[in-house]
C-alpha positions, 0 to 999 in steps of 0.5 A: 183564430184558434191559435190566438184563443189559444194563447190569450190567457182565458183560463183560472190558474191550476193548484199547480201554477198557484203552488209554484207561484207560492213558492216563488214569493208570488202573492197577493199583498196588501200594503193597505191592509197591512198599514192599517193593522199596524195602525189600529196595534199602535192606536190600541197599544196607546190605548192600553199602555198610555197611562203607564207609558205617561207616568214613566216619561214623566218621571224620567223627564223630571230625573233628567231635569233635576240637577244635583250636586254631583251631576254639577261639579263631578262631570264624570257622574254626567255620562253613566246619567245619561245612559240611566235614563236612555236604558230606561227609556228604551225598556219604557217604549220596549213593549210597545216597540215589540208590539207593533214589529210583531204585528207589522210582521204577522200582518202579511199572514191575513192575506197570504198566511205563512210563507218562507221562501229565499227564491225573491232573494236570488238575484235577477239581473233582467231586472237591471234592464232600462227598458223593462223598468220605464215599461214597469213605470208606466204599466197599468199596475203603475197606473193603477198604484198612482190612482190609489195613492192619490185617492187614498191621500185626498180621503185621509187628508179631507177626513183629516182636515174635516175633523179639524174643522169639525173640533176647531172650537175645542182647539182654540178652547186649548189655549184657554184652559188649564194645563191640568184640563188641556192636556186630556182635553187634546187626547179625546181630539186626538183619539177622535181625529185617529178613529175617524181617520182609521175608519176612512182607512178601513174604507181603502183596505176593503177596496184594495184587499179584492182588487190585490186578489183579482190582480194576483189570479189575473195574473197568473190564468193560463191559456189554453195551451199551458193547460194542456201542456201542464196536464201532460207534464202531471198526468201523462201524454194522453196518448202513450196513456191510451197505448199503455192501457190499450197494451194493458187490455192486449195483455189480459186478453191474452192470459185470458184466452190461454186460460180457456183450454183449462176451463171445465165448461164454456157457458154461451147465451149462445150469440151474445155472451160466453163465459168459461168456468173452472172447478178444482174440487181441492183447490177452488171453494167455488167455481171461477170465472177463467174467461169471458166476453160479448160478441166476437170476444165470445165467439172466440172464447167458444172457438177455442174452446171447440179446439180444445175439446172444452164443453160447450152448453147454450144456457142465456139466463145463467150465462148472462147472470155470470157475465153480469156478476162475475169478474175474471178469477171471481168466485161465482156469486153464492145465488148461481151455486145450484144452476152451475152445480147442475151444470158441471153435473152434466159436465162430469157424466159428459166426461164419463160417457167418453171414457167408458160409454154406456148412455148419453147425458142429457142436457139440463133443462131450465136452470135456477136463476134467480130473475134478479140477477139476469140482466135481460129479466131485470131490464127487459130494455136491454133484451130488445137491443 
């Protein structure tokens, strides 16, 4: 049963998947939407040019109309006519023509914005397979096409046919009238019957635009095994990231415990933290954190340390403060300057009294941390633990 979960496609696609699916040329698409903008260009391009474009073909029908002495008894003169008013013709309807293709090509942009890809163009010989075309024939998508089809050509039809009925009198009233009054009279039937029709249009498009974007991310959801699988190919097996970070930590510790043998001090809570600071006077404007841990981390910082003859001094406040606020080769933070003074204070007499004798040093008592940098003050919780 886990394995059949984890083939069903249940997942939202990754930005990866959609991008290669871009790349690819697959996108939701729109045929509706992209009819009715090109419809609604030509109805407004009409709108705005139709006075021009009247005037214009209404010239050109008299000139081709009109014969002349030369067009009747010289034929030679009856080619170069034609082509005059075939290239008038054609620069007439130019801007309208331009319209309506700059349009129909940026139309697709509403939905998808701008692709340019020639990977639909390579050539996929699968598709030449019988099989796979009779099942595309009758796959849901086909289906689903049909019932758009047929709906869409029952609502445009019964808007149209009802906005004939609807003007029926002002049709029959054509016949009747003037040429002069017909002739604008058919344009308000006509521009009625397109706007009502373009809203019956409007209609398909605000259906079929979400269904085209659920249909495209359904169709690429991923299962749940092309989830991690994908997560490995971008980000890594998480096991080999897990060993490399756990080499990474084996490494640090590492320098880190070879540091200690050249600390000055190890600071101790005494069970629970240690940490090894280290003071050059002409190197260093503060002392450095060279080394620490918790628990048995800390109790080896403090085993090395003893191997190596390195200073050991029980002081909880300032060594919790210094784990707490310091991170490995960090200056010590400017509020502990005092305690850690007074430290390598007794430090330096420690030394002194094992070269040249004389008087034992005595440990500092109660150092100067500030309350707000102990964990254990600021968080009496965790003292308890």
């Amino acid at each position: 049963m886990a394995e059949d979960s984890d083939l069903e496609k249940t997942e939202q696609p990754s930005q990866r998947r959609l991008d290669q699916a871009r790349e690819e040329g697959q996108v939701a698409r729109s045929k509706e939407l992209s009819t009715f903008t090109v419809l609604m260009a030509g109805g407004a391009g009409l709108w705005l040019m139709g006075a021009s474009l009247s005037e214009k073909l209404i010239k050109m029908l008299r000139e081709g109309l009109t014969l002349n002495s030369d067009l009747v008894f010289k034929p030679e003169y009856l080619l170069p006519h034609l082509h005059n008013l075939s290239l008038e013709a054609v620069m007439t309807f130019l801007p309208y023509l331009i319209l309506l293709l700059a349009v129909a090509t940026f139309s697709p942009l509403l939905l998808n914005g701008w692709l340019f890809t020639f990977k639909p163009l390579v050539p996929d010989f699968s598709k030449l397979n019988p099989a796979t075309g009779i099942g595309r024939m009758f796959s849901t998508h086909s289906l689903v096409e049909l019932a758009k089809a047929l709906g869409k050509s029952f609502l445009v039809g019964g808007i149209g046919a009802w906005v004939i009925w609807h003007n029926r009198d002002n049709v029959l009233l054509l016949v009747s009238e003037p040429l002069v009054q017909a002739i604008p009279h058919l344009g308000n039937v006509m521009w009625a019957c397109f706007a009502t029709i373009m809203g019956g249009m409007l209609l398909i498009v605000g259906a079929d635009v979400p269904y085209q974007l659920w249909e495209h991310n359904k169709k690429l959801k991923m299962t749940k095994e092309e989830v991690r699988r994908e997560a490995k190919e971008s980000e890594g097996d998480p096991q080999v990231k897990a060993k490399i970070r756990s080499m990474q930590r084996e490494m640090a510790r590492r320098r880190m415990m070879a540091e200690i043998p050249t600390a000055d001090v190890v600071v101790t809570n005494p069970t629970h933290f240690s940490v090894a600071l280290k003071y050059t006077e002409n190197g260093m404007g503060a002392p450095v954190v060279v080394a620490k841990g918790t628990h048995l981390m800390a109790a080896k910082i403090k085993e090395i340390a003893k191997a190596n003859n390195v200073p050991i001094l029980e002081a909880p406040p300032l060594a919790r403060a210094l784990y707490k606020h310091t991170d490995l080769g960090q200056a010590i933070p400017e509020a502990l300057y005092t305690a850690v003074a007074e430290v390598l204070a007794y430090v330096y007499q420690l030394r002194r009294y094992k070269t040249a004798g004389g008087a034992y040093p005595q440990e500092p008592g109660e150092l100067p941390v500030p309350k707000e940098l102990d964990p254990y003050t600021a968080n009496p919780e965790l003292a308890m633990e």
